[in-house]
C-alpha positions as CSV (number, residue, x, y, z in Angstrom):
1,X,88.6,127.8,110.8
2,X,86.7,124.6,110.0
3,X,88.2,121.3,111.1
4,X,89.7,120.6,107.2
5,X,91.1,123.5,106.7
6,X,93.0,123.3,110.0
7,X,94.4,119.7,108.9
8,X,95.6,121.2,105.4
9,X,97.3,124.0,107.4
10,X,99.0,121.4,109.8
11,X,99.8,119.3,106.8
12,X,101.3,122.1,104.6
13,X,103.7,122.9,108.1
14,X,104.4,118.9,108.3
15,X,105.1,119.2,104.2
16,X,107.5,122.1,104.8
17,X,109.4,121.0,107.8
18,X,110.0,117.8,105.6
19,X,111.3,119.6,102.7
20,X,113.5,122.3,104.3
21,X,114.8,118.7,106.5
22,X,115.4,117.1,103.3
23,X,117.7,120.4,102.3
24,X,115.6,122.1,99.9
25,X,114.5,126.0,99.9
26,X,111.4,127.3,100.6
27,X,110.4,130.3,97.9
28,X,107.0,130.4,98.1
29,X,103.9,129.4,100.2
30,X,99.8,129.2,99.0
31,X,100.6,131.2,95.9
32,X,97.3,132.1,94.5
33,X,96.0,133.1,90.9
34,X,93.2,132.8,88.8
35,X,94.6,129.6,87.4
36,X,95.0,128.0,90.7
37,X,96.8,127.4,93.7
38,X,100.0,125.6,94.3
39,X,100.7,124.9,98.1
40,X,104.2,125.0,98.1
41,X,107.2,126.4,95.6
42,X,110.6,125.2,96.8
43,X,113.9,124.5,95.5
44,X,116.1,121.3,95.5
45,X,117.9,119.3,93.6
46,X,118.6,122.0,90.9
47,X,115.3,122.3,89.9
48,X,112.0,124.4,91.3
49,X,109.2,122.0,92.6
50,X,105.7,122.8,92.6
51,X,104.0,121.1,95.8
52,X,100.6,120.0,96.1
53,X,100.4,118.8,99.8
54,X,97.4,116.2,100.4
55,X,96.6,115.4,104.2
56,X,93.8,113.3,105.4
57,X,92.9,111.2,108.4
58,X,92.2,107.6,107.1
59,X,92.5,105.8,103.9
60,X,88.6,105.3,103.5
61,X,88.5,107.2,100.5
62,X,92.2,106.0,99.0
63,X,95.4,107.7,99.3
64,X,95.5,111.0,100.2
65,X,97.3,111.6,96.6
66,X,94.7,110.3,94.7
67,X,92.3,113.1,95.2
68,X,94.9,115.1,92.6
69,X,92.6,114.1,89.5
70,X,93.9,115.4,86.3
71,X,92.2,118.5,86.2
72,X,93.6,119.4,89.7
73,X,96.8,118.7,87.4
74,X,96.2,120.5,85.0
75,X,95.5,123.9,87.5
76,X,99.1,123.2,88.9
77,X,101.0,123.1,85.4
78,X,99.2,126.2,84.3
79,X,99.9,128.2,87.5
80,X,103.2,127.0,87.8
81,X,103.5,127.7,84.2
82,X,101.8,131.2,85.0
83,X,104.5,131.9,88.3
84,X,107.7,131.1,86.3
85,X,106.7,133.8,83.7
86,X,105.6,136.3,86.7
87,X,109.5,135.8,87.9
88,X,110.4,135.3,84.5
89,X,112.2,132.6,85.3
90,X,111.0,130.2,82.4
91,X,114.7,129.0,82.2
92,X,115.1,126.8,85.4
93,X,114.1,123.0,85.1
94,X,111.0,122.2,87.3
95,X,109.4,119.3,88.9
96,X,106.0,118.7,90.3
97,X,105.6,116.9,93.3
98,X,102.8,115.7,95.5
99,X,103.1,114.8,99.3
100,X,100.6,112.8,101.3
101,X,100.2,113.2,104.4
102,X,98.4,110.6,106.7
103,X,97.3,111.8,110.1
104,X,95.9,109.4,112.3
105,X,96.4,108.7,116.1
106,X,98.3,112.0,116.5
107,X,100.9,110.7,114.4
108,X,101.6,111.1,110.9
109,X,103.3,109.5,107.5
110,X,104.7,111.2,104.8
111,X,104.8,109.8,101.3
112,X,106.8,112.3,98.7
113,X,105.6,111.1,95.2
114,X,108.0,112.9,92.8
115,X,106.7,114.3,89.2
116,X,103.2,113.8,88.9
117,X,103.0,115.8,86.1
C-alpha cells in the first residue's frame, strides 16, 4: 500500500474512533458505487451523516477540507442519495459532514465541519 493510502486508512480509523467517542453509530464503512464513494455512514444526532474523512500531513496545500471541491460534493450527495434508496430509507433526515485530519509529528488534530452540503 502506498504511503497516502496508508495515511487515509489511519485517518478513516482516527475519524471513526472520534465519531463512535462522540456517541454516534457506525453503519457503514468505504461504501462504493458508480457514483462515488462516501468514507464513512454513521448515525447521530437523529439524523444519518455521510463522512468524507480528509487527512494530510501539513497545511502547504490548505486545509485538509478544502480539497472537497464541489464536484467531490456533488459525488457524495448523489451516492448518499443513491444508498438511502438502496436501504430505502429516503425518510430519515441526513447530514453531510467532513472531518480533517492533520497528522504531523505523530500527533494529530481533528476538525469536524458539519453540513458541507
Amino acid at each position: 500500500m502506498d504511503r497516502r493510502k496508508k495515511l487515509g486508512k489511519i485517518g478513516e480509523e482516527i475519524a471513526v474512533h472520534y465519531l463512535e467517542k462522540n456517541g454516534y453509530q457506525i453503519i457503514e464503512r468505504n461504501f462504493r458505487c458508480r457514483r462515488g464513494e462516501i468514507d464513512i455512514i454513521a448515525w447521530g444526532e437523529d439524523e444519518i451523516v455521510f463522512v468524507e474523512v480528509k487527512t494530510r500531513t501539513s497545511k502547504i496545500c490548505g486545509n485538509p477540507a478544502e480539497a472537497v471541491t464541489r464536484q467531490k460534493k456533488k459525488h457524495l450527495y448523489l451516492t448518499a442519495e443513491y444508498y438511502m434508496t438502496l436501504r430505502k430509507i429516503e425518510e430519515y433526515p441526513v447530514r453531510m459532514d467532513v472531518i480533517e485530519i492533520l497528522w504531523e509529528h505523530h500527533q494529530y488534530t481533528i476538525h469536524h465541519i458539519r453540513q458541507v452540503y
